[in-house]
N, C-alpha and C positions, 0 to 999 in steps of 0.2 A: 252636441253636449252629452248625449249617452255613452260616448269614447272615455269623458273624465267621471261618468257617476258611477264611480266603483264605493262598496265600501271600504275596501283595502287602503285605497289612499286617502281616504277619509283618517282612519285608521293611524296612519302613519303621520299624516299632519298632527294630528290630534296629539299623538303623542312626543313628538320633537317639538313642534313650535313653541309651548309652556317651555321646555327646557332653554331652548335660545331664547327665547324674550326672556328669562329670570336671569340668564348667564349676564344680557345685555343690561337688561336692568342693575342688575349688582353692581356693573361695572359702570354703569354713568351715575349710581348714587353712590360711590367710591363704598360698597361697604366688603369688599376683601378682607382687611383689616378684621372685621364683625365676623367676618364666615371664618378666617385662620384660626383667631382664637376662642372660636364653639360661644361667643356672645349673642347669637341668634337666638337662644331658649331663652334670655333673661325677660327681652318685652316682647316676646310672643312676635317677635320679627321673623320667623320662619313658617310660620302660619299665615302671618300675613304677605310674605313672598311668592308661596304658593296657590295663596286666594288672586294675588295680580299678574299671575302668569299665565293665568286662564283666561283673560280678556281677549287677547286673541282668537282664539278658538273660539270663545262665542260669539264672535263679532262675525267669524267665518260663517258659524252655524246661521246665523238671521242671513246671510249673503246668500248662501248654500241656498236657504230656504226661501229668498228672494227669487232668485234663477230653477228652480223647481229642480235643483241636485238633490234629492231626499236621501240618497243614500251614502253619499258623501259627507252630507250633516248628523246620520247614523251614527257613521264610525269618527267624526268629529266631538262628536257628545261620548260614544262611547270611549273615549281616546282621554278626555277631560276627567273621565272618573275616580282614577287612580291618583290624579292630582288635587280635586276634592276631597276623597276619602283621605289621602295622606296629610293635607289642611286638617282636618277635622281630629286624626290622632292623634296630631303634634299640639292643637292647643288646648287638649285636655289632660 
C-alpha cells in the first residue's frame, strides 16, 4: 500500500475525476442544450454542478482515510479545492 500513497496521485485524481463525473453527469441529465446556450448562470446550475462533482473525490477521501492512504487523501482534498472555490465565485 505505500507504492500507491503518493501525494501526486492524489493530486491528479482529485483534479480529473470532478471533471469526468460533471462531463458524465451533464450528459445523462441531457443538459448540453443548458451548457451551449450559457443558461447555466440563470438558476445557479453551474454552482450547483460543481458542488456534485465533488462527491467523488470525497467519497475517495473517507476510503483513502479508511485504508490509512493519508497522503493520497491530501492531494485528493487538495485537488477538490479549486472546484469548491470556483462553486463558491460563480454563485455569488
Amino acid at each position: 500500500m505505500q507504492k500507491i500513497d503518493k501525494y501526486s496521485i492524489g493530486l491528479i485524481m482529485g483534479v480529473l475525476l470532478p471533471f469526468i463525473f460533471g462531463v458524465i453527469y451533464v450528459d445523462t441529465m441531457n443538459l448540453w442544450y443548458a451548457f451551449k446556450t450559457f443558461q447555466f448562470e440563470a438558476g445557479g446550475v453551474l454552482s450547483k454542478l460543481l458542488l456534485v462533482s465533488v462527491f467523488p473525490d470525497l467519497a475517495l477521501v473517507f476510503i483513502g482515510y479508511t485504508l490509512q492512504l493519508w497522503r493520497v487523501s491530501k492531494g485528493l482534498l487538495m485537488g477538490t479545492f479549486p472546484y469548491l472555490l470556483a462553486s463558491l465565485i460563480v454563485s455569488l
